[in-house]
C-alpha positions as a Markdown table, in Angstrom:
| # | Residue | x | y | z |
|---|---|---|---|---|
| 1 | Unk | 36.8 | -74.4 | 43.6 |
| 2 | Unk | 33.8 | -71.6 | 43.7 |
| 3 | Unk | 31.7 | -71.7 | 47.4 |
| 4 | Unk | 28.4 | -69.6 | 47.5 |
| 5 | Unk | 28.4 | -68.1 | 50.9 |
| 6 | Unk | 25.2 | -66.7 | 52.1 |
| 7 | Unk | 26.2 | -64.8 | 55.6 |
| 8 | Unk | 23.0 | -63.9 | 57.8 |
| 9 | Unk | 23.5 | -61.8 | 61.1 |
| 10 | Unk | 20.9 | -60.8 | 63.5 |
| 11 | Unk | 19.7 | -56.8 | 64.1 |
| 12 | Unk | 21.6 | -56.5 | 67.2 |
| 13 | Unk | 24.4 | -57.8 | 65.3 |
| 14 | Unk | 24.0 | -55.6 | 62.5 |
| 15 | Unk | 26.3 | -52.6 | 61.5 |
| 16 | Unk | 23.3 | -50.5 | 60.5 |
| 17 | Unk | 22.3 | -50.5 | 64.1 |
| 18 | Unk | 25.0 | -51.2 | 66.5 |
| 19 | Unk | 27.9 | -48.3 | 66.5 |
| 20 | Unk | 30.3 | -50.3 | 67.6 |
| 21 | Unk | 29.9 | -53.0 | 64.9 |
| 22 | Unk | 29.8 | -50.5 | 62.2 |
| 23 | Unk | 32.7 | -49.0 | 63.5 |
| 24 | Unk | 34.9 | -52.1 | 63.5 |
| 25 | Unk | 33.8 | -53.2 | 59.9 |
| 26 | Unk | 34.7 | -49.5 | 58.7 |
| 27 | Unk | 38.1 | -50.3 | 59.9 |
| 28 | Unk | 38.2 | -54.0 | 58.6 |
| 29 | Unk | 36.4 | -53.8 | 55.2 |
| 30 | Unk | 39.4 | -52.1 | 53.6 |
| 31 | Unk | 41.4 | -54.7 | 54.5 |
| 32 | Unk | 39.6 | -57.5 | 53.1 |
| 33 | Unk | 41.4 | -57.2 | 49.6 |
| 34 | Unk | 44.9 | -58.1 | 51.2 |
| 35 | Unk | 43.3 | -61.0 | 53.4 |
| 36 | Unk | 42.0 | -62.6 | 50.7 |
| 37 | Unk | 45.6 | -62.2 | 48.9 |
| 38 | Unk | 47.1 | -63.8 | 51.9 |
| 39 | Unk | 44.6 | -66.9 | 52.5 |
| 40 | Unk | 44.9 | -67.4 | 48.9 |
| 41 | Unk | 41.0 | -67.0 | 48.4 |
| 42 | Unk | 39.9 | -65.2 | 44.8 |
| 43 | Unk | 36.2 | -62.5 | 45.8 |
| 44 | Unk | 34.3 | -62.8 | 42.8 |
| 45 | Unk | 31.1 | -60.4 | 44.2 |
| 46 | Unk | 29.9 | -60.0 | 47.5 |
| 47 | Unk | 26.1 | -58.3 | 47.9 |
| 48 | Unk | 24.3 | -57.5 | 50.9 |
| 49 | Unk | 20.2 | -57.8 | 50.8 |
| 50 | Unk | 18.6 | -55.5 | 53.7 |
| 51 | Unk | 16.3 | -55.5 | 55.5 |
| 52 | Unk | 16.8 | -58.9 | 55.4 |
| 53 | Unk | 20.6 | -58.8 | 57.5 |
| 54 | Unk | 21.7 | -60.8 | 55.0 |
| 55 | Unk | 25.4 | -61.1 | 52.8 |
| 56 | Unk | 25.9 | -63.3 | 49.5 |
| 57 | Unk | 29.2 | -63.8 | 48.5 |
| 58 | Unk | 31.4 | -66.0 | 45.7 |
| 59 | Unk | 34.4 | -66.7 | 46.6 |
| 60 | Unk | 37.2 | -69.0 | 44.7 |
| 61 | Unk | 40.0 | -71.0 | 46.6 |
| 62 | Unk | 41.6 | -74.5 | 46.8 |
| 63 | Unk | 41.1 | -75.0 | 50.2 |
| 64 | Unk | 37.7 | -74.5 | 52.6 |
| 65 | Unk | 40.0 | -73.6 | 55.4 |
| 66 | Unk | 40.7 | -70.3 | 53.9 |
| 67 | Unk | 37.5 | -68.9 | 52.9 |
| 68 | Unk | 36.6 | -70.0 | 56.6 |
| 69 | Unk | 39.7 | -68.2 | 58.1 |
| 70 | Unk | 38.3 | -64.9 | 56.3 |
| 71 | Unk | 34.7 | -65.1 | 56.8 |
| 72 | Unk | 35.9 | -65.7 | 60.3 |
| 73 | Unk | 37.5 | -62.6 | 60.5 |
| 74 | Unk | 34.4 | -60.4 | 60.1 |
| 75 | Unk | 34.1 | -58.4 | 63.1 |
| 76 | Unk | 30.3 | -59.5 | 63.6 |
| 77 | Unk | 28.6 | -62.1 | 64.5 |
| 78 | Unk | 26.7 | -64.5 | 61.3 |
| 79 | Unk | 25.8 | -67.5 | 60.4 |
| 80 | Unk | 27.6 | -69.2 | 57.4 |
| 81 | Unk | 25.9 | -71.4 | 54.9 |
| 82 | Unk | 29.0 | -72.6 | 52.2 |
| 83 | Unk | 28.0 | -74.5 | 49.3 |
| 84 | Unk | 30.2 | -75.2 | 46.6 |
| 85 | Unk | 29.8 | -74.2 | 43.2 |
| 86 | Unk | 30.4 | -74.4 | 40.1 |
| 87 | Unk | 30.2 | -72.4 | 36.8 |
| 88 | Unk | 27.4 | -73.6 | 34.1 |
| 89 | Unk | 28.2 | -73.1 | 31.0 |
| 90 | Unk | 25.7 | -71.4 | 28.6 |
């Protein structure tokens, strides 16, 4: 099953400002790859939109739990809005 995930975070929240945020996603964004591997959970594309603080992402997986278990796992503070999708054909 295909979720849109649109991930908004506040400024003070937000890598581009706070060091210590940026400094813990440096260290977790590699690691993202293998997580998703693990939780069984397929990244299609992920996009960020500034200024607006704001992440899309399409992620595939069987199971809700898991793409929750990795968005969870972001090391800063967001909002999730998960809507599933699905492909149209053209």
């Amino acid at each position: 099953m295909l979720f849109h995930v649109t991930a908004r975070h506040s400024v003070d929240d937000c890598g581009m400002y706070n060091e210590e945020i940026r400094q813990a996603l440096q260290e977790f964004v590699p690691s993202i790859p293998n997580r998703c591997e693990e939780l069984g959970v397929k990244l299609h594309f992920a996009v960020m939109g500034h200024p607006d603080h704001v992440f899309y992402l399409l992620v595939e997986s069987n199971d809700l739990t898991a793409v929750c278990a990795l968005l969870s796992a972001v090391p800063m503070k967001q909002e999730f809005d998960i809507k599933p999708v699905r492909l149209l054909e053209l």
